[in-house]
PDB file of N, CA, C and O in Angstrom:
ATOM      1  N   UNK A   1      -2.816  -1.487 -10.913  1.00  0.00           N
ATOM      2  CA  UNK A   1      -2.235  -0.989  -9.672  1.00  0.00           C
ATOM      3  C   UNK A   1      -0.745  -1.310  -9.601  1.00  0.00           C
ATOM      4  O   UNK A   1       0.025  -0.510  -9.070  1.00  0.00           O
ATOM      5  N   UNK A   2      -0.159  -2.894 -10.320  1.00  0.00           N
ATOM      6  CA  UNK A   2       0.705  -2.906 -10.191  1.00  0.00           C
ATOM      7  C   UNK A   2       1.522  -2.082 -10.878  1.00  0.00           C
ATOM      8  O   UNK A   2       2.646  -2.020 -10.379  1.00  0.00           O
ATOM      9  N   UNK A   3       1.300  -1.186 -12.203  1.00  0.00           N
ATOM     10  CA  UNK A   3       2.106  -0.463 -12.937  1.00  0.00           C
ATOM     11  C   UNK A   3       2.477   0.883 -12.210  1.00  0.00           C
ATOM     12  O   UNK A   3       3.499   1.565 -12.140  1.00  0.00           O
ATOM     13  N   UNK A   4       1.336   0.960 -11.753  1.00  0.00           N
ATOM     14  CA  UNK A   4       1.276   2.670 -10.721  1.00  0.00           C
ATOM     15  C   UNK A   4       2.638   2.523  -9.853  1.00  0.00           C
ATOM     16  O   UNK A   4       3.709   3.120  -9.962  1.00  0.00           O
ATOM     17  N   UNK A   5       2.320   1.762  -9.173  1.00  0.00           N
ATOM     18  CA  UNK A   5       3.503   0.748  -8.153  1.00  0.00           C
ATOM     19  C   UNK A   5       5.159   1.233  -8.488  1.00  0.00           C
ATOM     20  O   UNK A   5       5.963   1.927  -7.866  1.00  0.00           O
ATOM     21  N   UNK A   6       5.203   0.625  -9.557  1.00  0.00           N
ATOM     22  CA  UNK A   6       6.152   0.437 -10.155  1.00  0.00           C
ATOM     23  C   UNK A   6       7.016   1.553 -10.830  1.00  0.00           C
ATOM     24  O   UNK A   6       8.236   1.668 -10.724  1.00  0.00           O
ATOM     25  N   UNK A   7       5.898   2.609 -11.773  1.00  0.00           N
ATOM     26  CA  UNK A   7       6.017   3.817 -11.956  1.00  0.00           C
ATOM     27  C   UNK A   7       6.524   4.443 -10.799  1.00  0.00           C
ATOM     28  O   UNK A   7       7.562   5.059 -11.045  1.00  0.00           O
ATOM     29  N   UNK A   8       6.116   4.510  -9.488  1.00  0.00           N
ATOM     30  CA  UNK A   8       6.496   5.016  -8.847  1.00  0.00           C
ATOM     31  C   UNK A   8       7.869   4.847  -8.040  1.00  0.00           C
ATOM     32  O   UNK A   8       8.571   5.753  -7.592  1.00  0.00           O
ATOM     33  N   UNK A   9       8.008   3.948  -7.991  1.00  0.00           N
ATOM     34  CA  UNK A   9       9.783   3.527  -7.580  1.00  0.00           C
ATOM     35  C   UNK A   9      10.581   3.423  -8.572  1.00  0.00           C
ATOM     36  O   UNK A   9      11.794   3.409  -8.364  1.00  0.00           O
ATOM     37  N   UNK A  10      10.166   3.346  -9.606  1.00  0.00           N
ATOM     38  CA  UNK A  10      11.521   3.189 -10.826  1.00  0.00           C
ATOM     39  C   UNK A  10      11.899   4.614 -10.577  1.00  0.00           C
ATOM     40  O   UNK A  10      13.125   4.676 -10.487  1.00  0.00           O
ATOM     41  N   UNK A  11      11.406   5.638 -10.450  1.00  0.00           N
ATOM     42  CA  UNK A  11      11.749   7.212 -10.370  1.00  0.00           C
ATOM     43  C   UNK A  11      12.565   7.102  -8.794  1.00  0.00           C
ATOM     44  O   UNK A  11      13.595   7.774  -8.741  1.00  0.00           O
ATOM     45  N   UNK A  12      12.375   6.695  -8.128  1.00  0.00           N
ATOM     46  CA  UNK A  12      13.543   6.516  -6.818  1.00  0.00           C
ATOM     47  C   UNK A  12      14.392   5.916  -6.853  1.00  0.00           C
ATOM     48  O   UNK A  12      15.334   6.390  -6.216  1.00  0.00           O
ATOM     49  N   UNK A  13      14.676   4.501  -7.585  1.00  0.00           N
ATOM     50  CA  UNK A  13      16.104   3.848  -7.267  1.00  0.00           C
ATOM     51  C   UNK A  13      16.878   4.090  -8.452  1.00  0.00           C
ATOM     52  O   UNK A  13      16.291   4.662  -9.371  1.00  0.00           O
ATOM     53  N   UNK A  14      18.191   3.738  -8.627  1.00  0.00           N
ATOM     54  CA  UNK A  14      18.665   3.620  -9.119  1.00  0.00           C
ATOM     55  C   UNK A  14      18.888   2.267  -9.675  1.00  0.00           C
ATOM     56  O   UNK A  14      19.789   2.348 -10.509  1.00  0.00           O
ATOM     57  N   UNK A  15      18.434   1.023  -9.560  1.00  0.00           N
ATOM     58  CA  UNK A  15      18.650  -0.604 -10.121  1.00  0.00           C
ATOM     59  C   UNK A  15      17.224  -0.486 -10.613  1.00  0.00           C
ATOM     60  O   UNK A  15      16.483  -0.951  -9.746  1.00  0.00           O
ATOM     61  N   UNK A  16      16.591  -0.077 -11.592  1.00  0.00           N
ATOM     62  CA  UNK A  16      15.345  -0.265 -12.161  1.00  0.00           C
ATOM     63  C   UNK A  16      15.113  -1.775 -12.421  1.00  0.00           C
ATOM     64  O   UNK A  16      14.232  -2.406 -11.838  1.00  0.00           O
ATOM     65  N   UNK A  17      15.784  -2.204 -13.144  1.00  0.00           N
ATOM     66  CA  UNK A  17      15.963  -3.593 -13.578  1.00  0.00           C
ATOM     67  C   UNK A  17      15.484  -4.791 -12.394  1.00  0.00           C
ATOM     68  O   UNK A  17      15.153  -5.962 -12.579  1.00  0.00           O
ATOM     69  N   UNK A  18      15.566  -4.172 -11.399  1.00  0.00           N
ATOM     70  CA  UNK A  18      15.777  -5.124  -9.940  1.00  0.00           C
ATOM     71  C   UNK A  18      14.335  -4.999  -9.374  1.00  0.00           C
ATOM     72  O   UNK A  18      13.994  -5.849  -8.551  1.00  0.00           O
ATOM     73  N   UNK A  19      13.290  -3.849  -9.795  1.00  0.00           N
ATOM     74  CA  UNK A  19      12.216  -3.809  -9.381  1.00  0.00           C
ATOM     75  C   UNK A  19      11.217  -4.686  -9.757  1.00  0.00           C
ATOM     76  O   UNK A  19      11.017  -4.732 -10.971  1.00  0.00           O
ATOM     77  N   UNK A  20      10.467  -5.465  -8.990  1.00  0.00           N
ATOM     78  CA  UNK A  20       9.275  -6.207  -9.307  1.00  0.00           C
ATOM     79  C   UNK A  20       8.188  -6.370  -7.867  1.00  0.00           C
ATOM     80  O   UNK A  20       8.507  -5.917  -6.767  1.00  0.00           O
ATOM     81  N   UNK A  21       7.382  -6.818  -8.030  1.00  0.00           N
ATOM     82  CA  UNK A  21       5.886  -6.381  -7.291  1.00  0.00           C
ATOM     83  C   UNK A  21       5.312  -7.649  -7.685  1.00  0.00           C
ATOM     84  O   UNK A  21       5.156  -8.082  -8.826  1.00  0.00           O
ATOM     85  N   UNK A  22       4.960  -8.293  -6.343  1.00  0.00           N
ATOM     86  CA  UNK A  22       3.870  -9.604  -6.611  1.00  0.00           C
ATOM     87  C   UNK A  22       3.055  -8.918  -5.605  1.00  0.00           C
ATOM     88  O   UNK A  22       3.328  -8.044  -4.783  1.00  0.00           O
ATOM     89  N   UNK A  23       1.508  -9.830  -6.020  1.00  0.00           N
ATOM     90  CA  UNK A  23       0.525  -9.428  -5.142  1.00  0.00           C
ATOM     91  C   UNK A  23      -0.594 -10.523  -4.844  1.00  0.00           C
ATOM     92  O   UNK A  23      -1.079 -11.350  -5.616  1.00  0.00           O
ATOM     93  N   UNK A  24      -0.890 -10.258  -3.346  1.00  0.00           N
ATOM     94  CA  UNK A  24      -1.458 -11.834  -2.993  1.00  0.00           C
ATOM     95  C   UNK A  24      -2.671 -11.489  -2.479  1.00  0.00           C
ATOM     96  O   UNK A  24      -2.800 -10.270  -2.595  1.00  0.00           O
ATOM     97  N   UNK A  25      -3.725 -12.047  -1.909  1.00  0.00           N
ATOM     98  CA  UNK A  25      -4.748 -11.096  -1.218  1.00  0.00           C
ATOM     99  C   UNK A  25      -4.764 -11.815  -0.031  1.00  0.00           C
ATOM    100  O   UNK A  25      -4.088 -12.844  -0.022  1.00  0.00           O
ATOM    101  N   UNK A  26      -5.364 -11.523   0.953  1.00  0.00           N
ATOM    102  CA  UNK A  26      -5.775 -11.832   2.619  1.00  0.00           C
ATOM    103  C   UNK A  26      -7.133 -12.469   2.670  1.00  0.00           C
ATOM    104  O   UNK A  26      -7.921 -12.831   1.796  1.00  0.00           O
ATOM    105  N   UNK A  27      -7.145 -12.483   3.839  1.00  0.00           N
ATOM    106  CA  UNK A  27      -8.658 -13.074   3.926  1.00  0.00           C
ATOM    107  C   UNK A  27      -9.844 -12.292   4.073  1.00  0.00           C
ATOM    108  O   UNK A  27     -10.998 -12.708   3.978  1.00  0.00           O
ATOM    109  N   UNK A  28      -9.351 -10.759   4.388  1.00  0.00           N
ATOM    110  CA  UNK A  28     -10.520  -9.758   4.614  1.00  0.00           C
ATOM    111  C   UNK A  28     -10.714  -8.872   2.947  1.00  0.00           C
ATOM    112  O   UNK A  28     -11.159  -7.730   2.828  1.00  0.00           O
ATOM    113  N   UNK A  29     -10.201  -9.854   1.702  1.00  0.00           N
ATOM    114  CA  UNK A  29     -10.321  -9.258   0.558  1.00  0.00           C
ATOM    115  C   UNK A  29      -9.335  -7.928   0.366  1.00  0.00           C
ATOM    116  O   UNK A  29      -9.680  -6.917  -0.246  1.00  0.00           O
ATOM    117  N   UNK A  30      -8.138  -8.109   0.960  1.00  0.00           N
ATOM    118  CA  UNK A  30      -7.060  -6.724   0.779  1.00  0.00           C
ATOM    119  C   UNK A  30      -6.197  -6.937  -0.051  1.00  0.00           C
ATOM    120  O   UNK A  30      -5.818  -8.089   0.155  1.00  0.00           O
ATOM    121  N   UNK A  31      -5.650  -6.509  -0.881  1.00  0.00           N
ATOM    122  CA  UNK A  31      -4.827  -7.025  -1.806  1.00  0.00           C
ATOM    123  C   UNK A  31      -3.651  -6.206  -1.335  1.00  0.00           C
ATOM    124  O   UNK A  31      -3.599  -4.980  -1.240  1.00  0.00           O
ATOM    125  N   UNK A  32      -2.621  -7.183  -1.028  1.00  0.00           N
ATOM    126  CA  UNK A  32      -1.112  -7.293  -0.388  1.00  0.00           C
ATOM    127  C   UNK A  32      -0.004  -7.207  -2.055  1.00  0.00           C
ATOM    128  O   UNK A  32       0.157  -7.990  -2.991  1.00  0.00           O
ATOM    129  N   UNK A  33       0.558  -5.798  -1.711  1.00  0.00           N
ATOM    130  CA  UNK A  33       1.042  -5.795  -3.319  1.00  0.00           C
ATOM    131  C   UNK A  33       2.741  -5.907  -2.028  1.00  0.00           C
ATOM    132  O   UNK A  33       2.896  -5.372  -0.930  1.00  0.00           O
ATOM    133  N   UNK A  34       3.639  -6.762  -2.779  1.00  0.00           N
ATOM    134  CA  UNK A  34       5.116  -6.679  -2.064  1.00  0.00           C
ATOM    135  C   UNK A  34       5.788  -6.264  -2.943  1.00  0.00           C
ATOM    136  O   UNK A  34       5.454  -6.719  -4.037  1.00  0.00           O
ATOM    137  N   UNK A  35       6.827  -5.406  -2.966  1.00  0.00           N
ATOM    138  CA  UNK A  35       7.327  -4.574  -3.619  1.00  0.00           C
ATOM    139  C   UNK A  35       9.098  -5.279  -3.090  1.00  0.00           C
ATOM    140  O   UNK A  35       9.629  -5.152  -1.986  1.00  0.00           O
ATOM    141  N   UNK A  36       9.749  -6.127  -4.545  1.00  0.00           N
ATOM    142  CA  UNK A  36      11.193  -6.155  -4.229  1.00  0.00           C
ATOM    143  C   UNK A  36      11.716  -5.522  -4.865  1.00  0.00           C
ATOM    144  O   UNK A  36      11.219  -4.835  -5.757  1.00  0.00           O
ATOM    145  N   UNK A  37      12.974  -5.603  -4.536  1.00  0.00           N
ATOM    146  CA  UNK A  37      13.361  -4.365  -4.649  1.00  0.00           C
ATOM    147  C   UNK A  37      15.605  -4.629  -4.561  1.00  0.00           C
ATOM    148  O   UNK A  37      16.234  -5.139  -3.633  1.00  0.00           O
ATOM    149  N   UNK A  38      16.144  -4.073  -5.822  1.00  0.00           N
ATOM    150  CA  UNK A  38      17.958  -4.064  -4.715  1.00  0.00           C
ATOM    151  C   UNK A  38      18.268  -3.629  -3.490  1.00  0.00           C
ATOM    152  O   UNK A  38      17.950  -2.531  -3.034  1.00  0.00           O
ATOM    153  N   UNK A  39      19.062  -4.710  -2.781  1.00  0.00           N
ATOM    154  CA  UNK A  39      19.245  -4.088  -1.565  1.00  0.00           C
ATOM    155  C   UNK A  39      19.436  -2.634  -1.122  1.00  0.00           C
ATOM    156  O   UNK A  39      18.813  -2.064  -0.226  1.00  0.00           O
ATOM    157  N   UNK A  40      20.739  -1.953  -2.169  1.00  0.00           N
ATOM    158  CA  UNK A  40      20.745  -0.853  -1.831  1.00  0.00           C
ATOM    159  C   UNK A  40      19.691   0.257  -2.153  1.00  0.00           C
ATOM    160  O   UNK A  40      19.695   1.479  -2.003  1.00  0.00           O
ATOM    161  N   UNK A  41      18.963  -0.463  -2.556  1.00  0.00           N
ATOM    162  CA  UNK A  41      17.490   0.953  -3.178  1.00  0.00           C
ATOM    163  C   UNK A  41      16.557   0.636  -1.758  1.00  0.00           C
ATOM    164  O   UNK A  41      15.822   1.515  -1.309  1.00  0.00           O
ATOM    165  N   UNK A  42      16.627  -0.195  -1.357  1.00  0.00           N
ATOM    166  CA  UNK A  42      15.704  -0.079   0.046  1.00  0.00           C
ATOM    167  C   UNK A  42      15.639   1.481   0.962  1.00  0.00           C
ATOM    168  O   UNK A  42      14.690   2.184   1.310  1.00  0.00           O
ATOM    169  N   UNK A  43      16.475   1.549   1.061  1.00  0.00           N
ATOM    170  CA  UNK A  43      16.281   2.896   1.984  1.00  0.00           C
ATOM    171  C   UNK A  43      16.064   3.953   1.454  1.00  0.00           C
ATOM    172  O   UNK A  43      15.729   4.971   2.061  1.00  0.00           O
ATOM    173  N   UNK A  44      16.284   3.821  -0.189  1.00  0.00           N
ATOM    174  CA  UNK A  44      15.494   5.303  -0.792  1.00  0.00           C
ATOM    175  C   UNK A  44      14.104   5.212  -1.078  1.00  0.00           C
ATOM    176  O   UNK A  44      13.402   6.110  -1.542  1.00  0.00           O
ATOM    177  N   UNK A  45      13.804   4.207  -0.806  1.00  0.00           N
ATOM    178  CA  UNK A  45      12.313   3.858  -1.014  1.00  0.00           C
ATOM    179  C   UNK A  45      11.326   4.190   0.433  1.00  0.00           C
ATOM    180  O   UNK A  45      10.203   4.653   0.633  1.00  0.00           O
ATOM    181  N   UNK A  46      12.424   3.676   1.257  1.00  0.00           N
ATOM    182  CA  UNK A  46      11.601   3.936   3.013  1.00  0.00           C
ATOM    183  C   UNK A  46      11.679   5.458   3.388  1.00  0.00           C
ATOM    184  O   UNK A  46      10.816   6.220   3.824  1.00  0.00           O
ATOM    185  N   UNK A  47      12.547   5.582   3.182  1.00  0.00           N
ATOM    186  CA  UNK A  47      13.143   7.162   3.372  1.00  0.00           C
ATOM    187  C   UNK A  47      13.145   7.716   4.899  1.00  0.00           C
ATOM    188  O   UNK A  47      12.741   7.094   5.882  1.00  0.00           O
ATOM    189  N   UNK A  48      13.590   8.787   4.879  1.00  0.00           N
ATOM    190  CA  UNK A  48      14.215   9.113   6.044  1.00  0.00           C
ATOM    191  C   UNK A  48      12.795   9.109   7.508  1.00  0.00           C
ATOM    192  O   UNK A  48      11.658   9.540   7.317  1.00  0.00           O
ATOM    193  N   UNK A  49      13.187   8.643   8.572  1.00  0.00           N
ATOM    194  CA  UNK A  49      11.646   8.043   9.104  1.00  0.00           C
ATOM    195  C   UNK A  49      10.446   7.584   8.280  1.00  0.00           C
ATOM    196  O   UNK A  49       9.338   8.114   8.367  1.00  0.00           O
ATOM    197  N   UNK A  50      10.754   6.520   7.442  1.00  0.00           N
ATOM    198  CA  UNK A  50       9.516   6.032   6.840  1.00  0.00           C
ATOM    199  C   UNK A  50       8.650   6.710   5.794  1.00  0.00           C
ATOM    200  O   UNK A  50       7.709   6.237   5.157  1.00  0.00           O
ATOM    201  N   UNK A  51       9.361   8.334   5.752  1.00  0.00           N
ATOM    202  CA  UNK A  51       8.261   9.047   4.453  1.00  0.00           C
ATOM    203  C   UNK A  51       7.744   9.035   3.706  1.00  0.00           C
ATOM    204  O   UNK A  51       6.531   9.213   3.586  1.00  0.00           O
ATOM    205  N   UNK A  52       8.872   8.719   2.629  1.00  0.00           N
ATOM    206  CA  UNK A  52       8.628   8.048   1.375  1.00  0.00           C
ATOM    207  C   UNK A  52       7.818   6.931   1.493  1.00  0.00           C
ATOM    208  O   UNK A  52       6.913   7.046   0.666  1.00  0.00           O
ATOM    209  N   UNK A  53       7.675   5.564   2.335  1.00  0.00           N
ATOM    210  CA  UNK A  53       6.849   4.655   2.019  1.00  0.00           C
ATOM    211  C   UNK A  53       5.594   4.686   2.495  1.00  0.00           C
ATOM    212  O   UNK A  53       4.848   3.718   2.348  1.00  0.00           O
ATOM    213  N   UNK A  54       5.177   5.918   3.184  1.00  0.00           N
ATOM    214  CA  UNK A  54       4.508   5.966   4.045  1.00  0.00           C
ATOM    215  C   UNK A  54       3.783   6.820   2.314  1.00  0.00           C
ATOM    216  O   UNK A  54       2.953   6.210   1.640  1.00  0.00           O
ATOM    217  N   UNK A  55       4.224   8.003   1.963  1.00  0.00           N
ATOM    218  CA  UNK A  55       3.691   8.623   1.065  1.00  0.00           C
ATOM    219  C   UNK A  55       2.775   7.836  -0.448  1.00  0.00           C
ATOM    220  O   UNK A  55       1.684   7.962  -1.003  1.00  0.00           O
ATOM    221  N   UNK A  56       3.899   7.101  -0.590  1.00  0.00           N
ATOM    222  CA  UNK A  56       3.772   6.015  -1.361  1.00  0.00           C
ATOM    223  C   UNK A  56       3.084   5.032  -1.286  1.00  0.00           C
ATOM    224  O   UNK A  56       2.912   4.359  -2.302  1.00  0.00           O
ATOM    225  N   UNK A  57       2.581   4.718  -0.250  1.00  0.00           N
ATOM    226  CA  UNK A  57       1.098   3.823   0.374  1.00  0.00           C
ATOM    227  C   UNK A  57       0.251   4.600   0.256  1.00  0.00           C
ATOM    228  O   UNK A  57      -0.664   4.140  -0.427  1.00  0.00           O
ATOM    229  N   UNK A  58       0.034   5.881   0.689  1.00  0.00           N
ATOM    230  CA  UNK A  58      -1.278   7.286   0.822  1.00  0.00           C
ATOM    231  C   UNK A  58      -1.366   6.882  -0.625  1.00  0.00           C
ATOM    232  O   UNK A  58      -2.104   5.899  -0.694  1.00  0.00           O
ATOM    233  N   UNK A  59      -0.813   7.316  -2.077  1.00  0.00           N
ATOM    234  CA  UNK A  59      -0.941   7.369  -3.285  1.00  0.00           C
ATOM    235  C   UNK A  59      -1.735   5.751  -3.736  1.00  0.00           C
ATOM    236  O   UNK A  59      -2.809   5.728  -4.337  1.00  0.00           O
ATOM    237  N   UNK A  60      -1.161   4.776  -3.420  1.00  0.00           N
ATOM    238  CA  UNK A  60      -1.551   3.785  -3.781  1.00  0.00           C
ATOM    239  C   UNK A  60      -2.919   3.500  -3.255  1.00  0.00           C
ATOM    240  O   UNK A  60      -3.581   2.912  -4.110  1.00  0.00           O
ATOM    241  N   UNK A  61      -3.527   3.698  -2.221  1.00  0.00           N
ATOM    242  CA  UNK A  61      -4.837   3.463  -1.639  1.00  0.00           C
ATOM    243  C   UNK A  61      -5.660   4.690  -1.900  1.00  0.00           C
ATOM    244  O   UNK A  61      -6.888   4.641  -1.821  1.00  0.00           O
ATOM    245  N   UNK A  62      -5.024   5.774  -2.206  1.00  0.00           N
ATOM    246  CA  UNK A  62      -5.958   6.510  -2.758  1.00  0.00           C
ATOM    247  C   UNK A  62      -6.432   6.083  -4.231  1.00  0.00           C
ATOM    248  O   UNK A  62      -7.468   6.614  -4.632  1.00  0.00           O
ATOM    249  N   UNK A  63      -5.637   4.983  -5.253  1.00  0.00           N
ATOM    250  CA  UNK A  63      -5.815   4.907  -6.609  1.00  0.00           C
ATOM    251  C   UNK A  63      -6.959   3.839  -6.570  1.00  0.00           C
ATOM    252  O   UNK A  63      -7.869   3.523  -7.336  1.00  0.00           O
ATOM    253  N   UNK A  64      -6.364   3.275  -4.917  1.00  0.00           N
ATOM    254  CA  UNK A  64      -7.294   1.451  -5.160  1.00  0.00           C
ATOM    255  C   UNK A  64      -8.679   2.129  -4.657  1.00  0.00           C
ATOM    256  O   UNK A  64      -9.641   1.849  -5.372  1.00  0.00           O
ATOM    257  N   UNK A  65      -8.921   2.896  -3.651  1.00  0.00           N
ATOM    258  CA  UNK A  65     -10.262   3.389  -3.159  1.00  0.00           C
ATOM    259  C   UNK A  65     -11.241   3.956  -4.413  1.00  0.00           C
ATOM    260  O   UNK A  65     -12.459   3.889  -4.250  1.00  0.00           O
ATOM    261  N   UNK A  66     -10.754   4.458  -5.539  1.00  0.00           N
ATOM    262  CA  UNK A  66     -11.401   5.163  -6.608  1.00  0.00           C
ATOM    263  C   UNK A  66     -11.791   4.113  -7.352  1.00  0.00           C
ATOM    264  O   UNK A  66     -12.772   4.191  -8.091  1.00  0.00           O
ATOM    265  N   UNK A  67     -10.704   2.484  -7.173  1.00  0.00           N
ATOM    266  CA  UNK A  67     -11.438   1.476  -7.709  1.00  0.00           C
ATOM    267  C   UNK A  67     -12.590   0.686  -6.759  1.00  0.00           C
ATOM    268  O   UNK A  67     -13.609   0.174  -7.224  1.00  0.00           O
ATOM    269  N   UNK A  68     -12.314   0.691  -5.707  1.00  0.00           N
ATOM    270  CA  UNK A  68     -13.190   0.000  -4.779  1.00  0.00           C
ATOM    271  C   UNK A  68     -12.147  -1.236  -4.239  1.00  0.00           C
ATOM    272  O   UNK A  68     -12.452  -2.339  -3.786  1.00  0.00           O
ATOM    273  N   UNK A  69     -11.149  -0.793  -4.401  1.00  0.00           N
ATOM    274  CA  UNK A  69     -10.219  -2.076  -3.409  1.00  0.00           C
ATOM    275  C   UNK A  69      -9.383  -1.641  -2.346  1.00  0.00           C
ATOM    276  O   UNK A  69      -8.915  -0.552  -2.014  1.00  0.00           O
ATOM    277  N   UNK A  70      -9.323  -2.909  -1.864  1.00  0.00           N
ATOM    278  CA  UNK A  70      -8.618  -2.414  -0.586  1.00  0.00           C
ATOM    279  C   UNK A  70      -6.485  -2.690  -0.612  1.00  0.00           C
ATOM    280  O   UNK A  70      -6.292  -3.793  -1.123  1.00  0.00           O
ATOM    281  N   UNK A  71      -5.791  -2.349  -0.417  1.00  0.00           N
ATOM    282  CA  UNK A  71      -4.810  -2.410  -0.629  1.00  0.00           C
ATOM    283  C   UNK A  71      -3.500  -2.024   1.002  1.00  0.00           C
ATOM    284  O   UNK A  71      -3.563  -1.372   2.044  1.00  0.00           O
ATOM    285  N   UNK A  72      -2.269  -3.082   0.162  1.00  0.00           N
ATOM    286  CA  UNK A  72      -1.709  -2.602   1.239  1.00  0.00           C
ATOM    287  C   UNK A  72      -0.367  -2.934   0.729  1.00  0.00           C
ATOM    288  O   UNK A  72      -0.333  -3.803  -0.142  1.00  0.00           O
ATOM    289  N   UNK A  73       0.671  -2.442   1.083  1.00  0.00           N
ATOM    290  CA  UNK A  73       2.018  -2.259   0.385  1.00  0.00           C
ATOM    291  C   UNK A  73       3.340  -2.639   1.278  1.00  0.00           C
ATOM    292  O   UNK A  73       3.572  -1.922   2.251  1.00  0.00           O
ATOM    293  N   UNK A  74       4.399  -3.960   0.932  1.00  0.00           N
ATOM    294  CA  UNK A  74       4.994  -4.332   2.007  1.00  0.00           C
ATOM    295  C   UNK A  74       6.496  -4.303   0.827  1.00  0.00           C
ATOM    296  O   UNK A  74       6.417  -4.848  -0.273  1.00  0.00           O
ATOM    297  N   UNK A  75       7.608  -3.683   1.235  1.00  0.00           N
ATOM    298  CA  UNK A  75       8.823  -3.594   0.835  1.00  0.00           C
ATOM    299  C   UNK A  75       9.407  -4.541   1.434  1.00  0.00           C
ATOM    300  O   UNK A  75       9.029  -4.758   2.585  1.00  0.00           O
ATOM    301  N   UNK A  76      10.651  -5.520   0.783  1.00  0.00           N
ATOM    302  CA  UNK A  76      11.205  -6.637   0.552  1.00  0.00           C
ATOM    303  C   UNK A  76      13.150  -6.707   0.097  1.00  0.00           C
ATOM    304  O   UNK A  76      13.185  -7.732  -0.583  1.00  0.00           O
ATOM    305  N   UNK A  77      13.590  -6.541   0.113  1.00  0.00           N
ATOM    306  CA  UNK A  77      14.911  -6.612  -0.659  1.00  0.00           C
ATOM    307  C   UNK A  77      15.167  -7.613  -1.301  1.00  0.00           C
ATOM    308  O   UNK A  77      14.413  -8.561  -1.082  1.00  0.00           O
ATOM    309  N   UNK A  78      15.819  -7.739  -1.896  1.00  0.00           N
ATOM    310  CA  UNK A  78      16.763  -8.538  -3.068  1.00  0.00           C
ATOM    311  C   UNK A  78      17.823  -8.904  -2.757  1.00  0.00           C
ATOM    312  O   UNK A  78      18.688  -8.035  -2.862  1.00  0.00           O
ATOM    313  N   UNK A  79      18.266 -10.201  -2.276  1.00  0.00           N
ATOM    314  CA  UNK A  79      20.189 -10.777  -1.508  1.00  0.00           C
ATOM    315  C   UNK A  79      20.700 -10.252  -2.483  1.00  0.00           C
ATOM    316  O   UNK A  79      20.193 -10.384  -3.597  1.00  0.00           O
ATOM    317  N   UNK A  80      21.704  -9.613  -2.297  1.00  0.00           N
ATOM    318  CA  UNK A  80      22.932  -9.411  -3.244  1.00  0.00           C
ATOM    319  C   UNK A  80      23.579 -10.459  -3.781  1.00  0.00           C
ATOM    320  O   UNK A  80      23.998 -11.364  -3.059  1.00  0.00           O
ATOM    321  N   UNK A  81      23.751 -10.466  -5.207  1.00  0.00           N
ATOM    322  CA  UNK A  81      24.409 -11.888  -5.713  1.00  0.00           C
ATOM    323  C   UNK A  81      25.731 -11.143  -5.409  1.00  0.00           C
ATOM    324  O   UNK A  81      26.812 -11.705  -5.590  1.00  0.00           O
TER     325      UNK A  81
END
């Protein structure tokens, strides 16, 4: 799941290098994937009212439901050095 993830935003930002994804689970068995990310790639990722991440969650829980998991997707930035 995490490659899907990943596949999928390296094609939106421009700082590929800067992308990484940890994932933790909850207590109701959901697996919490966080997606960091360069500052300035944040907003091509959220997109204009939320689209893009909103789209990009639909894709991801549709991949985890075909496995039988539950999933959920939280964007993060990266401080600028």
């Amino acid at each position: 799941m995490e490659k899907l993830l990943i596949a999928i935003v390296n094609g939106l930002v421009e700082k590929q290098e800067d992308v990484n994804v940890t994932s933790s689970t909850s207590d109701e068995d959901i697996t919490i994937y966080t997606l960091h990310t360069h500052r300035e790639d944040v907003g091509r990722i959220i997109g204009k009212k939320g689209r893009i991440i909103h789209a990009i969650r639909t894709v991801m829980r549709a991949a985890a439901s075909k496995q039988g998991m539950k999933i959920a997707v939280e964007v993060e930035s990266e401080p600028k050095e």
